[in-house]
ZAMARGU-4260 file (C-alpha; in steps of 0.2 Angstrom, whole numbers, plus 5000, padded with zeros to 4 digits):
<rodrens>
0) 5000/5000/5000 | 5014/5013/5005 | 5023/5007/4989 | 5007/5013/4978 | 5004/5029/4990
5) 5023/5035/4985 | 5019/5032/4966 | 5001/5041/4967 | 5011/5057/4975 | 5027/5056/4965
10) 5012/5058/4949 | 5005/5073/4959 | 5021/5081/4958 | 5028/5078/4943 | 5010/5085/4935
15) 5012/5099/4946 | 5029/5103/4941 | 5025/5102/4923 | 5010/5117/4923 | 5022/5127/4933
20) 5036/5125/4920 | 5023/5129/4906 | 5017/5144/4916 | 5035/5150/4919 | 5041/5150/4899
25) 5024/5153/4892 | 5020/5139/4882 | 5002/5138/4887 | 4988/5151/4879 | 4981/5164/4892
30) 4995/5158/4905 | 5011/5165/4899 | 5021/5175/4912 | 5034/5183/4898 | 5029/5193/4883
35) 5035/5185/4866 | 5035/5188/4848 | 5043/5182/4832 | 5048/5187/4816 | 5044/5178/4799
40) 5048/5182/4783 | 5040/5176/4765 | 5041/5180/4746 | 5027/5189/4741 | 5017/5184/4725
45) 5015/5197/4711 | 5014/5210/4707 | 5025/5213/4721 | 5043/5214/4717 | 5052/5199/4727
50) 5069/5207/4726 | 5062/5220/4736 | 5047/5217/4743 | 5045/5204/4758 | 5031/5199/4767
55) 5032/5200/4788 | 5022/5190/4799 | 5024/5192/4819 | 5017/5180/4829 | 5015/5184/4851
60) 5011/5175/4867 | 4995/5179/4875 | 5007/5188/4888 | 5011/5203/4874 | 4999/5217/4876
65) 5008/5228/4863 | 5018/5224/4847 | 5030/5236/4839 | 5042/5234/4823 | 5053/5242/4816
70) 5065/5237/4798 | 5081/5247/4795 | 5095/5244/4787 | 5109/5233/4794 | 5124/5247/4793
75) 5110/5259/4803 | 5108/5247/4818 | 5124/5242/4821 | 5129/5262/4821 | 5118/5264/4835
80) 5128/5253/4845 | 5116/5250/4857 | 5113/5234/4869 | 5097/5222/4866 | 5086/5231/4878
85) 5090/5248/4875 | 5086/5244/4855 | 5071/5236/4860 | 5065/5252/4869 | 5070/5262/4852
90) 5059/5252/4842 | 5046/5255/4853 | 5047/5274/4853 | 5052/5273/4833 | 5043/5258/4827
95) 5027/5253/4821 | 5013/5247/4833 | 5002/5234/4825 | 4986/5228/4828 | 4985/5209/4832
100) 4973/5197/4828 | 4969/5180/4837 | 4976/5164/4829 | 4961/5151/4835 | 4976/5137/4831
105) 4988/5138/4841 | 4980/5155/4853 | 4995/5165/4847 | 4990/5183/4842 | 4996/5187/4825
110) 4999/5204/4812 | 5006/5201/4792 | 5010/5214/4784 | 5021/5219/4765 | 5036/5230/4767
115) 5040/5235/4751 | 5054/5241/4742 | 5067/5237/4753 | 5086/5238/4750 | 5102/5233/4752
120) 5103/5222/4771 | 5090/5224/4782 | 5085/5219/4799 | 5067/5217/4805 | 5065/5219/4823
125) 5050/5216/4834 | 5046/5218/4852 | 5032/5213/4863 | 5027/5224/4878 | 5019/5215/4893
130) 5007/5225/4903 | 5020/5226/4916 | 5032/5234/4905 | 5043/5221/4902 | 5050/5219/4884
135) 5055/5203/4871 | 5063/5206/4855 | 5067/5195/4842 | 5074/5199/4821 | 5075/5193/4803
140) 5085/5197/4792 | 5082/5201/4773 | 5094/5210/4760 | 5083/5218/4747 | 5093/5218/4729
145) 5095/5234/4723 | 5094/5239/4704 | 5102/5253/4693 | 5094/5258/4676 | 5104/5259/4662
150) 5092/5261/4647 | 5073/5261/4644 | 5070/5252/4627 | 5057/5240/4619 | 5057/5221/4621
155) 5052/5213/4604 | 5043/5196/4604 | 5045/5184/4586 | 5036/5172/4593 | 5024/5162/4581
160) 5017/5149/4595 | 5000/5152/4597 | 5001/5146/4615 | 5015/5157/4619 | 5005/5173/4612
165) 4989/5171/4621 | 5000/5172/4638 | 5012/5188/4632 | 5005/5206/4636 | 5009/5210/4618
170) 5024/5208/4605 | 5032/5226/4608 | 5033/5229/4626 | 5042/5244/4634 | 5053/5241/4648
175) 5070/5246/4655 | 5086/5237/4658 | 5091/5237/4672 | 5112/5229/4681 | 5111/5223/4697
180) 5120/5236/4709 | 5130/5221/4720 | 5133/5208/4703 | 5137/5217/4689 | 5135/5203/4678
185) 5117/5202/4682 | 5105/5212/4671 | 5085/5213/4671 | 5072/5220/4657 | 5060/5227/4671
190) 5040/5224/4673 | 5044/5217/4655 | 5030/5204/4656 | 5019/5215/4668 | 5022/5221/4685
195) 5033/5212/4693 | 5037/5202/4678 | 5055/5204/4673 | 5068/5195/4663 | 5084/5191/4669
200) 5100/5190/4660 | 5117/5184/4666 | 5131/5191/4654 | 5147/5176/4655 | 5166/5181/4650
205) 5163/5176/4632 | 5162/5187/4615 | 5158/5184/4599 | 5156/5193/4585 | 5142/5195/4571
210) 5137/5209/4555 | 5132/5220/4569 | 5146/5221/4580 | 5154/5213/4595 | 5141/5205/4609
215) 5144/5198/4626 | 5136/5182/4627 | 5122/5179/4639 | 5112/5165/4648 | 5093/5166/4653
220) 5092/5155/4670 | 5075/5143/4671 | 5063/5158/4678 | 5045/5161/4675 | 5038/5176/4667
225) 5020/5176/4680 | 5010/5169/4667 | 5000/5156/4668 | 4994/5146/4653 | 4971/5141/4654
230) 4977/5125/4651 | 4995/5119/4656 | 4999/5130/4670 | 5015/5138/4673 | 5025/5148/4661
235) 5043/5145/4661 | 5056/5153/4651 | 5078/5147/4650 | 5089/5148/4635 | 5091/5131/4627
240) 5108/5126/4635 | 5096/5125/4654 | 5085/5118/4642 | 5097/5103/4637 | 5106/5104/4653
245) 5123/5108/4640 | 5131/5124/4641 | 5138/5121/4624 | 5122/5124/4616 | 5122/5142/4618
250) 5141/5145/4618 | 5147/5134/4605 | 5129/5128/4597 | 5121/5142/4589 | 5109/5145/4600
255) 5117/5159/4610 | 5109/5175/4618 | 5121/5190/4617 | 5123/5208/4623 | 5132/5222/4610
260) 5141/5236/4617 | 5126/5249/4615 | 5113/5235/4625 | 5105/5228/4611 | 5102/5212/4615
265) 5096/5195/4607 | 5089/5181/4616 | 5084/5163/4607 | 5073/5156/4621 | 5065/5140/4623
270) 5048/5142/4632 | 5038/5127/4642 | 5026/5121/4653 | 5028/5106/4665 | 5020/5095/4651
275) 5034/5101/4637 | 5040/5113/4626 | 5031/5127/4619 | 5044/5134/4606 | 5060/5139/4605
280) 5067/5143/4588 | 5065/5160/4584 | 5074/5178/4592 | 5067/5193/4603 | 5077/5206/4604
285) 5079/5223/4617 | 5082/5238/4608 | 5087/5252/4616 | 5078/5271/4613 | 5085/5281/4602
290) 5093/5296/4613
</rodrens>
């Protein structure tokens, strides 16, 4: 009998022990002793600009009675120098208060927001204010790509596919090329396809040479352009070396994309859903505006 008594009480305790811990580090809705929040970042769909553009999502205790944010640029923060909890009061005072909403699945409280046009790094701080004062911070980070224009122009489409040219906005479409401010050897025809819908180019350490000049050759990485096809889904676009999964198709092959020295550019694109290929053997071309 004493044997089962000890066992019975030893239950007891243990139980006991385990709903204090719970209270103590706040695991349990509606009993949490410290305020928490936590920062999450996602890719936004179009039309926003995913380069820039980043979706925040914070997600408190039930012990966070106010939620503040603040997103600044890494260099800015680290300037400051200040400790945890002195930046955590600075966001406070600085930040944004948001307005939280109950998460019935798991009794978090929550707030999603868009921050757009972000650049460069960037930290994303929050902090969650308990009704006693007390403060919790957590951070993302997120380094926005930043893009320098170099020409405006007009993308020109030969496509002949009549499945290619029900999804494009048009054959002549204006747009402006843009290089990539940390990789110079990125390029990008903005908002070509729509907002939010760019091409992106790589120019490689290779020339050749043609009637019209010398070009730099160029590679067009697997990317959609955010159309979506009524009856095969998803549009993709890549130059045919991706394509074959063989660089020497586009450097050696005849299938290259190039970049002469004034930005006209030719591109010999294969386009394809996940059934199969749409077409491929034709050029579009950029051509720059006249100044």
């Amino acid at each position: 009998m004493k044997r089962f008594t000890k066992i019975f009480f030893a239950v007891l305790a243990t139980v006991a022990l385990a709903s204090c811990a719970k209270e103590q580090y706040g695991t349990t809705p509606g009993t949490d002793a410290q305020p928490s929040v936590r920062v999450y970042t996602y890719a936004p769909s179009l039309p926003y600009d995913a380069d820039s553009d980043v979706i925040l999502r914070l997600s408190a205790n039930s012990a966070a009675s106010d939620v503040y944010y603040l997103a600044e640029s890494a260099s800015e923060k680290e300037a400051k120098g200040m400790s945890d909890d002195a930046y955590a009061g600075y966001v406070v005072s600085n930040g944004t208060k948001v307005s939280l909403s109950d998460f019935a699945f798991d009794g978090t409280k929550q707030y999603e927001t868009v921050l757009e046009g972000l650049k460069g790094d960037n930290v994303i701080t929050a902090v969650a204010v308990a009704a006693s004062g007390v403060k919790s911070s957590s951070s993302a980070s997120f380094y926005g790509i930043e893009w320098a224009d170099i020409v405006s122009g007009t993308f020109y489409s030969q496509a002949s596919s009549s499945l290619i040219l029900r999804n494009l906005p048009g054959t002549e479409l204006p747009t402006v090329l843009q290089q990539r401010k940390d990789k110079k050897d990125v390029y990008r025809l903005r908002n070509v396809f729509g907002a939010g819908m760019h091409l992106v180019i790589n120019t490689i350490n290779q020339f050749g040479e043609d009637a019209d000049g010398v070009y730099q050759f160029c590679r067009i990485p697997a990317q959609t352009p955010g159309m979506v096809d009524a009856s095969y889904g998803t549009v993709g676009i890549r130059d045919v070396g991706y394509w074959q999964n063989d660089d020497s198709f586009v450097t050696d092959g005849g299938y290259e994309c190039g970049m002469y020295e004034d930005y006209t550019m030719f591109f010999l694109m294969q386009w394809f859903v996940s059934a199969g290929s749409l077409g491929y053997n034709w050029y579009d071309f950029f051509i720059p505006d006249a100044e």
